[in-house]
N, C-alpha and C positions, 0 to 999 in steps of 0.2 A: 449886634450879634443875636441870632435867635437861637433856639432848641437845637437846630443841627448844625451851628458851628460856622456859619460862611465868612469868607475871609474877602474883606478891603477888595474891591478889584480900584486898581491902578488903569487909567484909561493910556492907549500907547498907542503913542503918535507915527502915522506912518513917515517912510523915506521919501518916496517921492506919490506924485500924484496926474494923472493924466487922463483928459476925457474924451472918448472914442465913440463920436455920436450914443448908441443908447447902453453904451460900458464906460464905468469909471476903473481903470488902472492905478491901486498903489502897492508898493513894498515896503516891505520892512527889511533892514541891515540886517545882516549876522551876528552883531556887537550886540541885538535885541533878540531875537528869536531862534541863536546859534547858527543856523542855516538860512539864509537868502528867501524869504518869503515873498510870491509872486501872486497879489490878488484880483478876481476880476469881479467885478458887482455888475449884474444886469440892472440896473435901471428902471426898465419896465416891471420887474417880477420881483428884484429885493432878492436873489438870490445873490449869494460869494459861494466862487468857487476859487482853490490856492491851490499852489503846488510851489515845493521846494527846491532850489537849486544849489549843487555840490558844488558848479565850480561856476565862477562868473564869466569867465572868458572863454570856457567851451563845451560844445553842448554833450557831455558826459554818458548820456547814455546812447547815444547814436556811436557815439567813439567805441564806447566796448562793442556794441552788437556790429559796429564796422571790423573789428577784428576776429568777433567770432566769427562772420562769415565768411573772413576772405582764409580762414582756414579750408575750406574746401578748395580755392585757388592757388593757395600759396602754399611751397612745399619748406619753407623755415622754420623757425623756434619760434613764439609767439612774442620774444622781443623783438626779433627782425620784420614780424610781421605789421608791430605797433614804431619801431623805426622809420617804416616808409611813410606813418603820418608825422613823426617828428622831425622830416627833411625839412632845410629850408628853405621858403620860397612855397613852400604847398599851401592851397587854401584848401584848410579842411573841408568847409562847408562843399567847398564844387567839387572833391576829392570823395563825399560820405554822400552826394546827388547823384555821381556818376559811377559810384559802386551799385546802388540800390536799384537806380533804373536801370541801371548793367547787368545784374544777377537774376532781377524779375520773378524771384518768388519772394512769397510771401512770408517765408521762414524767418525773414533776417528783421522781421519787425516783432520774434516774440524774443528778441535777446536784448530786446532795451525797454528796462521796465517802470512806467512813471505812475507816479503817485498823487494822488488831488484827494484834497480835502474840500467839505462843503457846509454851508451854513445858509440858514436860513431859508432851509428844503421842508416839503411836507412827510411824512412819515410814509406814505404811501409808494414816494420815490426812491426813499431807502431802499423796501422792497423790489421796488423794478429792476431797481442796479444790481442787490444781491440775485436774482433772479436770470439778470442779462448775464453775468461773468462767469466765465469756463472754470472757475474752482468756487463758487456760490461763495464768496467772500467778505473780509470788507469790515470794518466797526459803526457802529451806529452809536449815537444817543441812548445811552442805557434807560429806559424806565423804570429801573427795578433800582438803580443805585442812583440815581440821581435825583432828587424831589424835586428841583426846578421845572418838570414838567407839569407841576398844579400849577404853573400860567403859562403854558402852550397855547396861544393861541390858533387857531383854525386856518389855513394858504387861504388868499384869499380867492372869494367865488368867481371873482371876474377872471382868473386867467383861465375859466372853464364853460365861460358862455360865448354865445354869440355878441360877437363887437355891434350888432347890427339892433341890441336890444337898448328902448329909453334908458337914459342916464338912469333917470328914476326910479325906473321897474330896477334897474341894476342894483342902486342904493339898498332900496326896499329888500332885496331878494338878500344881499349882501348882509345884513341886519338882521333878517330872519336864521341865517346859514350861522351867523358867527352867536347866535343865540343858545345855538345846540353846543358850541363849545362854551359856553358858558355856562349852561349847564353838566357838562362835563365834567369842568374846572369842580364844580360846586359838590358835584357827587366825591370826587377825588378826595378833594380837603375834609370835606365831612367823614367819610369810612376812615382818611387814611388816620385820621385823630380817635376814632373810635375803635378801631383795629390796632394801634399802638394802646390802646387801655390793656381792650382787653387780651395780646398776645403776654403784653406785662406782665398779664395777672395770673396767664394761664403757666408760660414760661419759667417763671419766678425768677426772671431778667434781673441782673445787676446792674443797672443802668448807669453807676457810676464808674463802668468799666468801659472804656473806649473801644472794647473789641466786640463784649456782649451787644453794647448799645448799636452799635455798627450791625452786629448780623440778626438784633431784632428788627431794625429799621429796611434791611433791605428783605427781610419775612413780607412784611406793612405792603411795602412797595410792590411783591409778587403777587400781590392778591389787590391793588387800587388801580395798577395800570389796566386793570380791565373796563373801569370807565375811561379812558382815552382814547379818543378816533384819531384814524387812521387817516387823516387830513392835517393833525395838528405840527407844527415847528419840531424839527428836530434838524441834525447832523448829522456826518459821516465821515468817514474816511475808504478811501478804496483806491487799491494799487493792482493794475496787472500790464500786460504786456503793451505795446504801443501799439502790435495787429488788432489783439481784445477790444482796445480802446475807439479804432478804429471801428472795429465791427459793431458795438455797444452804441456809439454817437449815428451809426447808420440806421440803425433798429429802432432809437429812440426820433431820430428823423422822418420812419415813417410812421409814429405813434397818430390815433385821432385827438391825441389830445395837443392842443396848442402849446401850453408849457411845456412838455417833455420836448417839443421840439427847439422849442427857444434853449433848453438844458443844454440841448444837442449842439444847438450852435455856438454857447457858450464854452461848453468844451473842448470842440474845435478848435475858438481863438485862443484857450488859455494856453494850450499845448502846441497850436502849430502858430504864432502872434503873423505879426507882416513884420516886414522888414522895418519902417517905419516907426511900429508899434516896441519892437527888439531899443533902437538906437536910443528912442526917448526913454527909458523904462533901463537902459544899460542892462538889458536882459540876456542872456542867451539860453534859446530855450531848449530843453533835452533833448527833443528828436524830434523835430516840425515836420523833417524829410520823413518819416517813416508815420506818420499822421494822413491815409488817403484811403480812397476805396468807401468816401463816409456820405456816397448820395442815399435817398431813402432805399431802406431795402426790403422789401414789398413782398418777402416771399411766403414769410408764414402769415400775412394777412392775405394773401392769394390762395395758399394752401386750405385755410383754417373758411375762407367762403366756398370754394369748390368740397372739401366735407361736409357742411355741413347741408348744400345742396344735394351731393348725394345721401347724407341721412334724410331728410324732408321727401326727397324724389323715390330713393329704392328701400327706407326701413319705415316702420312704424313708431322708432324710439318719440319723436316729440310727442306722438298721443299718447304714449303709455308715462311719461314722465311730464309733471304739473308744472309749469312754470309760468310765475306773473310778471308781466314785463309793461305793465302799466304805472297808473299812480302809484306810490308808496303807500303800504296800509300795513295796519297789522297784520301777519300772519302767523296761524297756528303750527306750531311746530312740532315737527313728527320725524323725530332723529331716531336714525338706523344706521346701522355699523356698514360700512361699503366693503365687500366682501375683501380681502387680501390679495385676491390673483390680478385686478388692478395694477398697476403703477402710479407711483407720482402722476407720471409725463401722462399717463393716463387719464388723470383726475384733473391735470390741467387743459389740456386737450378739450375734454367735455367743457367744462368752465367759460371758456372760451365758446363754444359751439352751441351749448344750449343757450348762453346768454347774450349774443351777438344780434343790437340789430340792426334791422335791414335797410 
């Protein structure tokens, strides 16, 4: 037991266990984690990503968004409309394949809503995700309430180089990259022990009070996550529609960076498995059928090159605005408030445009 209280972790054993070239498939019972836990580990990258399931013998949320749309077709009560899947003799599955390709919009994929959890992501990816979802959403890895993040260590560097560079130069470079988290780490533990002195002191904390000591601790914590990069181990959780999901696994498909795309294809299998993949795993997954439409999609990397050749071609913005896109060195910094009439989308926009390269 140290200073902040951690409790015993029990190590727990999955249900089953299955390997699918470079994905290991296991689950956890309901008798252990309440709800039917479905996980996938990449192999290559040391990611898990999970997602829960209601019911085991049918896929739950394809079945509601199967009713809510065939309310536009069907002039009943919506028990008579969920009767025509409880006939018997129906097979659901070709019954909720030949509504969706039947109706052919895409509406009917934002009325079944599934949820994945993720572990053993870089912090930077959080972001992406909160960033890609039509309601910016989502829970992360707290840094402010959880200290476990003074041993985060750094994704590593290889899922962001060239495969075509020596083992060696890899190692070496690998060594050098997780060096910077280690000093991270080391800045972290250091303030956060010196900022619990002196907030103590300053406060006049009770510290033998479990509520004061609690919201001195997470004061500490809003002021040391500032030495943590945006590279280091964290988690998430994020739920939205099966179309979002769809769009979001297409988006990170055309990412340049290699991992986000392997994320992408991880995604994919967790939500829509194969059939094969289903029988061994005794899985049935939420809504595979409404999981499509997720080749790369190319359009804001198309958009965001054709802008920024017409700023280079028809304005003068790159000369009038400094930017180093060389080695990494110090630079002097000269912050100025960016006027209001801006946007977000605006300030992402540039981001993207001035820093892009060729």
């Amino acid at each position: 037991m140290n200073e902040f209280h951690q409790k015993a972790k029990t190590e727990i054993q999955p249900e089953k266990e299955f390997i699918a070239g470079s994905y290991r498939w296991f689950t956890y019972s309901a008798s252990v984690t309440g709800l039917r836990l479905i996980c996938l580990e990449d192999l290559t990258t040391g990611t898990i990503a999970t997602t829960t399931v209601a019911n085991p013998t049918k896929r739950t949320a394809a079945h509601k968004a199967w009713a809510g749309a065939r309310q536009s077709r069907a002039a009943g009560m919506p028990w008579e409309i969920l009767y025509e899947m409880g006939e018997k003799g129906v097979d659901p599955d070709q019954k909720l394949e030949e509504m969706f390709r039947g109706y052919g919009h895409a509406s009917v994929g934002d009325m079944a809503r599934l949820a994945v959890d993720m572990g053993k992501i870089p912090m930077h990816l959080c972001l992406a995700l909160f960033n890609e979802g039509s309601l910016n959403s989502g829970q992360e890895k707290s840094t402010r309430y959880q200290a476990s993040f003074g041993k985060a260590l750094l994704h590593p560097m290889r899922h962001y180089i060239s495969d075509h560079l020596p083992k060696e130069d890899v190692a070496r470079l690998e060594e050098e990259y997780q060096s910077f988290g280690a000093v991270s780490l080391e800045l972290f533990a250091k303030h956060k022990a010196v900022l619990l002195r002196a907030f103590e002191q300053y406060y006049q904390a009770d510290t033998t009070k479990p509520a004061e000591r609690s919201a001195l601790l997470s004061r500490v914590l809003d002021c040391v996550r500032y030495f943590l990069l945006i590279g280091q181990w964290s988690g998430m959780s994020f739920e939205t529609s099966a179309r979002d999901w769809s769009r979001i696994i297409a988006e990170l498909q055309a990412s340049p960076l290699l991992y986000y795309r392997r994320v992408a294809q991880q995604l994919e299998k967790l939500l829509a498995p194969t059939t094969e993949e289903e029988e061994v795993l005794d899985y049935k997954a939420e809504a595979p059928g409404l999981i499509r439409h997720t080749a790369p999609q190319l359009t804001a990397n198309r958009n965001l090159h054709a802008l920024k050749q017409f700023i280079e071609d028809q304005t003068d913005l790159l000369q009038q605005v400094s930017i180093h896109s060389g080695f990494p060195k110090r630079v002097d910094q000269r912050v100025s408030m960016i006027e209001p009439m801006y946007t977000e989308g605006d300030r992402l926009a540039a981001s993207y445009i001035l820093l892009e390269k060729d």
